[in-house]
C-alpha positions as CSV (number, residue, x, y, z in Angstrom):
1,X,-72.9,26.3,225.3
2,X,-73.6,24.5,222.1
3,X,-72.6,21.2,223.5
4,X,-75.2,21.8,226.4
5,X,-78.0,21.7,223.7
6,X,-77.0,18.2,222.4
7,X,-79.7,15.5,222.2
8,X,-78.9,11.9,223.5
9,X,-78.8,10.6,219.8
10,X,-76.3,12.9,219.0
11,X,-73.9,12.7,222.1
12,X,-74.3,9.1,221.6
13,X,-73.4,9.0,218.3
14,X,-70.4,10.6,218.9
15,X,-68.8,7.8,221.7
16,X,-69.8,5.6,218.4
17,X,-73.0,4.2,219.1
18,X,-76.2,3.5,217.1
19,X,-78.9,4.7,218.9
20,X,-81.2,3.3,216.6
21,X,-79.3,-0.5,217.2
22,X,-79.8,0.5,221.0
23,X,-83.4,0.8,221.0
24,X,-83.5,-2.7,218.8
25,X,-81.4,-4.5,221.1
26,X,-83.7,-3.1,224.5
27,X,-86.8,-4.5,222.8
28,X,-85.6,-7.4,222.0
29,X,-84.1,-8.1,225.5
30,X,-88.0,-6.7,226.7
31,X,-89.4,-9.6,224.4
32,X,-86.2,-12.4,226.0
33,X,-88.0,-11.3,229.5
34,X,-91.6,-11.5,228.3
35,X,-90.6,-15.1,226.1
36,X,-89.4,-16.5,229.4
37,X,-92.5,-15.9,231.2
38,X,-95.4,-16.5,228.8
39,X,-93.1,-20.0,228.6
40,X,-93.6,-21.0,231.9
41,X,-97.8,-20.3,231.1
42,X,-97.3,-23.3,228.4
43,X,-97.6,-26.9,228.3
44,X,-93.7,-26.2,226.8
45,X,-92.4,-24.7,229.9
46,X,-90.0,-26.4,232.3
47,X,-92.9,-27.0,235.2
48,X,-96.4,-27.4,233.6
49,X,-99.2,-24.9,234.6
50,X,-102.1,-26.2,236.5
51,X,-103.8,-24.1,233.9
52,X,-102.5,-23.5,230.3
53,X,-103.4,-20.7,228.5
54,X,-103.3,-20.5,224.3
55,X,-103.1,-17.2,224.3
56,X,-99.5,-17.2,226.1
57,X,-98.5,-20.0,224.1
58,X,-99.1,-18.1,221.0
59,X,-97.3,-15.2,222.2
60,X,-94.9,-17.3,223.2
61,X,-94.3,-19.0,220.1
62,X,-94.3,-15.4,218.1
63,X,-91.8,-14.1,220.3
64,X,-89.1,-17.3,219.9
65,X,-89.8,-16.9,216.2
66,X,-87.9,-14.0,215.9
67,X,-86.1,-12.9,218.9
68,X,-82.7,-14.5,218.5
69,X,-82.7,-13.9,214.5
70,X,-82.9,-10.2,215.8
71,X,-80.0,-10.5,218.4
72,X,-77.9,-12.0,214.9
73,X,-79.0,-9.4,212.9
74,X,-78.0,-6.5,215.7
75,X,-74.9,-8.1,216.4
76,X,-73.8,-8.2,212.4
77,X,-74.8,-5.1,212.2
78,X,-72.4,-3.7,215.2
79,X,-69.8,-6.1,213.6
80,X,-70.1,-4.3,210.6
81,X,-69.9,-1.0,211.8
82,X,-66.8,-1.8,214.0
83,X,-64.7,-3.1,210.6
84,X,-65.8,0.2,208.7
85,X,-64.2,1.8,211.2
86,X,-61.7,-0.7,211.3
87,X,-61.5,-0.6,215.0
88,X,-59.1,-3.6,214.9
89,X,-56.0,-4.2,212.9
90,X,-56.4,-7.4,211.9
91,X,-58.1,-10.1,212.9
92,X,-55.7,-12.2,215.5
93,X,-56.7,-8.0,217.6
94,X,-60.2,-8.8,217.2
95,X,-60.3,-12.8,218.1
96,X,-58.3,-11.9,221.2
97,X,-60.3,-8.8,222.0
98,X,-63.5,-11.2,221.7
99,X,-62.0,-14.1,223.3
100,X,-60.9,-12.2,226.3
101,X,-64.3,-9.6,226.9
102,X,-66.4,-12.7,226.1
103,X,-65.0,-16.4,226.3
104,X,-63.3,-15.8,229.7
105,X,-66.7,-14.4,231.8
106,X,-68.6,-17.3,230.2
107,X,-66.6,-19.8,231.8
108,X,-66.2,-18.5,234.9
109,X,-69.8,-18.9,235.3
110,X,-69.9,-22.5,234.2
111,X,-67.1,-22.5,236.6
112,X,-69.2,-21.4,239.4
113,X,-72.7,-22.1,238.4
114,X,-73.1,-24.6,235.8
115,X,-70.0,-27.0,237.3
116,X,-72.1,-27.6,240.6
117,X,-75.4,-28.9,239.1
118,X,-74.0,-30.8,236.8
119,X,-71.9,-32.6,240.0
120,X,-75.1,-32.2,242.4
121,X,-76.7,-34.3,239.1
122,X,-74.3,-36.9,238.9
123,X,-73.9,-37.5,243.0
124,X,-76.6,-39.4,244.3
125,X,-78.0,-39.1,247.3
C-alpha cells in the first residue's frame, strides 16, 4: 500500500535517476528547439528572413551562450554519478558500453543520411 503512495521523484530515484538532472536536461532540449527557430529569424540563420528581427537574434544569441555548456555540465554530472556507483568495472566496460549504445547509432545515420548529401554534393548534374 505504501508503494502506491510514492511520488515520481521518489520511484525515480529508486531505478537510479536524478530527477532534478531530468528536469535540467528537458529545458535545455526546450531551449535546443527554441535556439533553432529564433535562428532561422536572424541574419545568422541558414536562409535569411525577408525580415530580421533583433529581438530573436538576441534570444538567440542568449540561448547558444549557454545551452551546450549545460548539456556538458548534465552529462559530467550523470558521469559522475554512474562511477560513485561504480556501475562499470573498469574502464575498457565503460568505453565499450559507450562505444556500442553511442558510436554505432551515430554512424548508421551518417550511413544513411549524411553519406547521400555529401554524394548528391559532389555529383553534378
Amino acid at each position: 500500500m505504501e508503494s502506491t503512495n510514492m511520488t515520481i521523484a521518489t520511484r525515480n530515484s529508486h531505478k537510479g535517476r536524478i530527477p532534478e538532472l531530468d528536469i535540467i536536461k528537458f529545458f535545455g532540449i526546450l531551449l535546443v528547439v527554441f535556439g533553432h527557430v529564433t535562428r532561422m529569424y536572424t541574419p545568422i540563420g541558414l536562409i535569411t528572413p525577408l525580415e530580421s528581427s533583433s529581438v530573436l537574434a538576441l534570444t538567440t544569441s542568449i540561448i547558444y551562450s549557454f545551452h551546450m555548456p549545460l548539456f556538458v555540465f548534465v552529462s559530467g554530472m550523470t558521469f559522475g554519478v554512474t562511477c560513485k556507483k561504480k556501475s562499470y568495472q573498469d574502464f575498457t566496460s565503460f568505453a565499450r558500453n559507450k562505444v556500442k549504445r553511442l558510436m554505432i547509432p551515430y554512424f548508421v545515420f551518417a550511413l544513411f543520411w549524411v553519406l547521400p548529401f555529401m554524394v548528391g554534393s559532389v555529383v553534378k548534374y
